[in-house]
Every structure is written in structure tokens, then in C-alpha cells.
N, C-alpha and C positions, 0 to 999 in steps of 0.2 A: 221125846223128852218133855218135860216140865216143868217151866221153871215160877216163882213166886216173885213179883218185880213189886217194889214198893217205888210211889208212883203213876201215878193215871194220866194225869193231862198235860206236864211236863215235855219238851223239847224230848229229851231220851226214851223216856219212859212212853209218851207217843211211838216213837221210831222203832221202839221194843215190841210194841204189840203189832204194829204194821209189819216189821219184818221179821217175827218169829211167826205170823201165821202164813208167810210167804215161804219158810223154810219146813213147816211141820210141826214145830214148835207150840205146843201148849201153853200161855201165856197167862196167869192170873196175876191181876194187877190191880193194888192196892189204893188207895187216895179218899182224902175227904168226900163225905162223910164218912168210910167206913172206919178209918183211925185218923189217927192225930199223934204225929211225928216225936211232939213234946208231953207224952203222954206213952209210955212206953208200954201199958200194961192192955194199950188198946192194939197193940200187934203183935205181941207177944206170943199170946197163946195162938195166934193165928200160924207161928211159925209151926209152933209144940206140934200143931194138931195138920199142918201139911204135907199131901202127898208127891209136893215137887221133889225134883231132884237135886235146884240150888235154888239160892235164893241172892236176888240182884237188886241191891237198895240203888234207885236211879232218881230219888226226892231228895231235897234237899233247902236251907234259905238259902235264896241265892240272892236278896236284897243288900247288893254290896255296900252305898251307901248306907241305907236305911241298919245294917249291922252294927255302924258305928253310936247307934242309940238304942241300940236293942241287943246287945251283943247276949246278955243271957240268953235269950228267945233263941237266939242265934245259934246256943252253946247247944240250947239242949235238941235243935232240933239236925243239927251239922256233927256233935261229939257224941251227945250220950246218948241217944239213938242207934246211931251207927253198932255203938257201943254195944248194945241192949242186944241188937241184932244180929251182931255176930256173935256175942254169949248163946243165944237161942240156936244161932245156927251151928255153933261148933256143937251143943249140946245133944243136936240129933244126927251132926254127923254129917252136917250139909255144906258143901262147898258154899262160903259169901261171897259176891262180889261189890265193889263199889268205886261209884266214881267220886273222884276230886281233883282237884286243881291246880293250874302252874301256880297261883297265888299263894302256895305254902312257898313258894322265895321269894328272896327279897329285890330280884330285879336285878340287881347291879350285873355288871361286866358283857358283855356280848355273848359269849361261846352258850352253847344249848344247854338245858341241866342237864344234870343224870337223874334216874330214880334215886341213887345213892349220897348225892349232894348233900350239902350245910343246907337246910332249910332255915328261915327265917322270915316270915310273915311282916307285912309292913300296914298291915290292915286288920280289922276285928272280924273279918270274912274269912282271910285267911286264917289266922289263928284256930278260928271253930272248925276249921277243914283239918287244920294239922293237929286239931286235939281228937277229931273222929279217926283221923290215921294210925294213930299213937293206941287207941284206946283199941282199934282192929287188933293191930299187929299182937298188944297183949293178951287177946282173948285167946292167941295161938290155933283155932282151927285153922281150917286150908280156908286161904283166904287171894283174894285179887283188889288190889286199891291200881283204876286206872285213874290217872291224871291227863286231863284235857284243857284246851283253852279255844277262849273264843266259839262257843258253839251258835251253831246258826241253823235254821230251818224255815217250814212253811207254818207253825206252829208257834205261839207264845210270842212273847216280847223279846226281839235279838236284835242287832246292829243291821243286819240287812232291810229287816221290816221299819227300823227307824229310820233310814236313810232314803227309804221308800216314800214313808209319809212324811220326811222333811220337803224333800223333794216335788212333792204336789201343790209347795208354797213357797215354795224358795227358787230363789232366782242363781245362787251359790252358799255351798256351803264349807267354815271352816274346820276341819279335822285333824285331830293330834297325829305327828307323822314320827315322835320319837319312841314309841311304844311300838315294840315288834313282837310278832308272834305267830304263832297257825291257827287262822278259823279254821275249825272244824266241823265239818256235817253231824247234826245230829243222828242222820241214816249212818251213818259211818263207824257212829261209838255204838250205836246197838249193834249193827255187824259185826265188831269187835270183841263185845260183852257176847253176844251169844256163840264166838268163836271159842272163847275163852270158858265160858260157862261149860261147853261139851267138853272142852279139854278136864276140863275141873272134875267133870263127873265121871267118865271112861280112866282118869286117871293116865297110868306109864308113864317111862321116864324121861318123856319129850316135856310134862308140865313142868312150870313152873311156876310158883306163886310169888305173892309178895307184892310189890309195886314195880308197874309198868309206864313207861307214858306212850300218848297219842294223840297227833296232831295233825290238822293239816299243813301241806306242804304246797308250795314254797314259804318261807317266813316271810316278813312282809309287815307294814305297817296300816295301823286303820285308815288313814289318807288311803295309802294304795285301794286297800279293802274299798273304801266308797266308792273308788274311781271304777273299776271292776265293775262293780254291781251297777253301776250309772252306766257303764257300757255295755254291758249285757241288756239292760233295759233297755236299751234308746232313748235313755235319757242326757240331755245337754247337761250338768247341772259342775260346773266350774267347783274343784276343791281344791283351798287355798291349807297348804300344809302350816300349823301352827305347833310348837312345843306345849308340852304337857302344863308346863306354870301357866299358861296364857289359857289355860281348862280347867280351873281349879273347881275340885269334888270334896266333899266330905272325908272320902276315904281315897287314902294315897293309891296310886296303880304301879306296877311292877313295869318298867320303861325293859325290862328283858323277859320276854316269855318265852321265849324259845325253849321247845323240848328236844333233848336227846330219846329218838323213840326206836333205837337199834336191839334196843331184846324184843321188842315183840316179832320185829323182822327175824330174828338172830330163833328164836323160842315157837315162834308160830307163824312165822311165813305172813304177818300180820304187815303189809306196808303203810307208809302214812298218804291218806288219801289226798288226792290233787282237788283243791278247795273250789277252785275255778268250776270245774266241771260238777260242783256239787253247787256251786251258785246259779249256774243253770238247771238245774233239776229245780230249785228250789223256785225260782223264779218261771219255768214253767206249772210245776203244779200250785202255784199264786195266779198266773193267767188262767189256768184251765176254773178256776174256783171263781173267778169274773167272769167266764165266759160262760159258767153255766147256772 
């Protein structure tokens, strides 16, 4: 198979090409310079004229602050994009896929979302995620919108590699312990997407599209998250748990991200990966890139 990944150097869109040429997978992957996200007419015909057999948008802004000053930038490269792209891709006939976010909720109440929930965005990040969802779903081809949170890898800027280089100057650090959620492996959503992706294309009445979620498991708070990865490390570095108000950002955070991810289990035998054991991968191929 073949698939068209918009995307190059991104946390996914890495993970896409590392583990589709692990599985066989043909992988042409997209990214500055060759288009530009807010410029629809620079990937467009790229779809028109491709010989894959889906195509898996895994770029995205993902400057969740920086959204809330920049929220057009935002719109067009999070909504009408996406948008563009699944017009192109229903056009030829091509399974889409795409990722997006627990941030299309509003956080409140504890229990896990469903894909099918009340959404409700409490940020300009989210909002541009939930108007690329919106804008998928009406283009009507076969389509995949998986929703993630917290992604982390060896790769780009994430919470693990922050905690990393806090860590090399810091004697303790204090971290919000009211926001719950699943990291998730960046290796883990391209496994996912490229599960999903073959389902997409072979078809039968096991697929299912639409929207799914995936996350890592256990849920858990970013306090916990640092401590973890401070102990995988061998690192001493004390985390003192602080509430969300005592962390004030630009753009509000969803204090509930927990996903309900039981259709993927239920639809493709898809589990949510144990986060832990993907914090060690990630932190040894970080040693192995020191050590060599």
C-alpha cells in the first residue's frame, strides 16, 4: 500500500514514516517547503495527481497558546485545510484520514468523552480543530477523524522533553495536577492511522468511519506524567502538585481529557497503548542519540 501523509517533521507524521517503512508501507510525506498548509492550492493538485491509496493529514497548528493571537492562521491551517483535503480526497475516491483532539471539549465533569458527546471548545485551538471536524464530516467521503491527547515522543517539542531540559536546572519542579488525561506515543497514533488506513482501503463490513478516539492509558495527571518520566530517568527532581489557576496560560486547558477509546477496541481490535512503557522507548532512543 501507499499512503500520501501531509506532514514531514511533526511528532506523527515522523512516527508515520518510521513505521510504515517498518511495516511495507509506501509513505510520501508532505511539509514545508513543498506546500504550505494555508495555501490550499499548494497540495491540492498534489492529491488530484496521486497514486496512493489514502491520504492521512497528520500536520496541523498546534501553537495552542500562540492560537489565541493568531486564531485565523490557526483557522485556515486546522479547518480549511483539512477541509480542502478531504474535498480532494473524496473527489478521487480516497479514503482521509485525520488527527484531532480531546480540546474539541470543554473539560468539565470526570467520566471519559465519547466520540459522540456535546463538544464545546474553551480555547481558539480547539475551536480550529472542531471546525476541521465539522468541515471533514460535510465533505462526506470515507473519512477517519482520530482524536488524541497529550502526544509525546523522541521528536519536536512535548511535555516529556520539557521536563527533561527543566530538569538539567532545576532542583524541583511545580506541575498542574488537576488536568487528567492520556499521553499518548506518537509511535502508537501512526500504528493506529496506518491500522485504520488499511481498513479504509480493503474496505468490508468490519470498517467503520467517522470519529474515533485514542489515548494513552492509564489516565493520569501531568504531575504524575513528570514523576514517571523523572523516574524512568533516574532523575531526583521533587514535583510539587499545584492547581491549574496557580498555571495561568493564555489559552484555557480542559481540566478533563479523558477519552472513551472503546470503538476502536469494539471496530479494530485497536487497544489504548500503556503510556509508561512508550515513556521508555522514548527515553531510550533519547539515550541512544547521546550516546552516539
Amino acid at each position: 500500500m501507499r499512503f500520501l501523509v501531509f506532514g514531514k517533521s511533526g511528532q506523527v507524521a515522523t512516527e508515520l514514516q518510521r513505521r510504515g517503512a517498518a511495516r511495507g508501507i509506501a509513505i510520501e510525506a508532505l511539509g514545508r517547503p513543498e506546500i504550505d498548509l494555508a495555501h490550499p492550492e499548494t497540495f491540492i493538485e498534489r492529491i488530484a495527481a496521486t497514486d496512493a491509496d489514502a491520504v492521512i493529514n497528520a500536520a496541523a497548528y498546534t501553537a495552542v497558546d500562540r492560537a489565541e493571537s493568531e486564531e485565523e492562521l490557526a483557522w485556515a491551517i486546522n479547518a480549511e485545510a483539512p477541509a480542502a483535503m478531504a474535498r480532494a480526497a473524496r473527489e478521487r475516491e480516497l479514503p482521509f484520514l485525520h488527527v484531532s483532539t480531546d480540546y474539541v471539549f470543554d473539560g468539565s465533569g470526570h467520566a471519559p468523552w465519547q466520540p459522540g458527546n456535546q463538544t464545546g471548545p474553551i480555547n481558539a485551538y480547539g475551536r480550529t480543530k472542531l471546525g476541521g471536524e465539522i468541515a471533514i464530516a460535510q465533505e462526506g467521503g470515507k473519512h477517519v477523524i482520530l482524536r488524541t491527547s497529550w502526544v509525546f515522543s523522541a521528536h519536536g517539542g512535548n511535555f516529556l522533553k520539557t521536563m527533561l531540559r527543566l530538569s538539567e536546572t532545576r532542583t524541583g519542579l511545580s506541575v498542574v495536577a488537576d488536568q487528567i488525561g492520556g499521553p499518548t506515543p506518537a509511535a502508537d497514533i501512526a500504528d493506529a492511522l496506518l491500522a485504520l488506513a488499511q481498513a479504509a482501503v480493503t474496505g468490508g463490513p468490519g470498517f467503520r468511519g467517522g470519529i474515533h478516539h485514542f489515548s494513552g492509558a492509564p489516565d493520569t495527571s501531568w504531575a504524575d506524567f513528570a514523576r514517571e518520566i523523572f523516574l524512568q530517568a533516574g532523575r531526583d527532581i521533587p514535583v510539587a502538585d499545584i492547581p491549574t489557576t496557580d498555571w495561568p496560560t493564555p489559552a484555557a486547558r480542559p481540566l478533563n481529557s479523558r477519552l472513551d477509546c472503546s470503538s476502536l477496541v469494539a471496530g479494530y481490535g485497536i487497544s489504548r497503548p500503556d503510556w509508561m512503557s512508550g515513556v521508555a522507548a522514548v527515553l531510550a532512543e533519547l539515550q541512544s542519540r547521546n550516546d552516539g
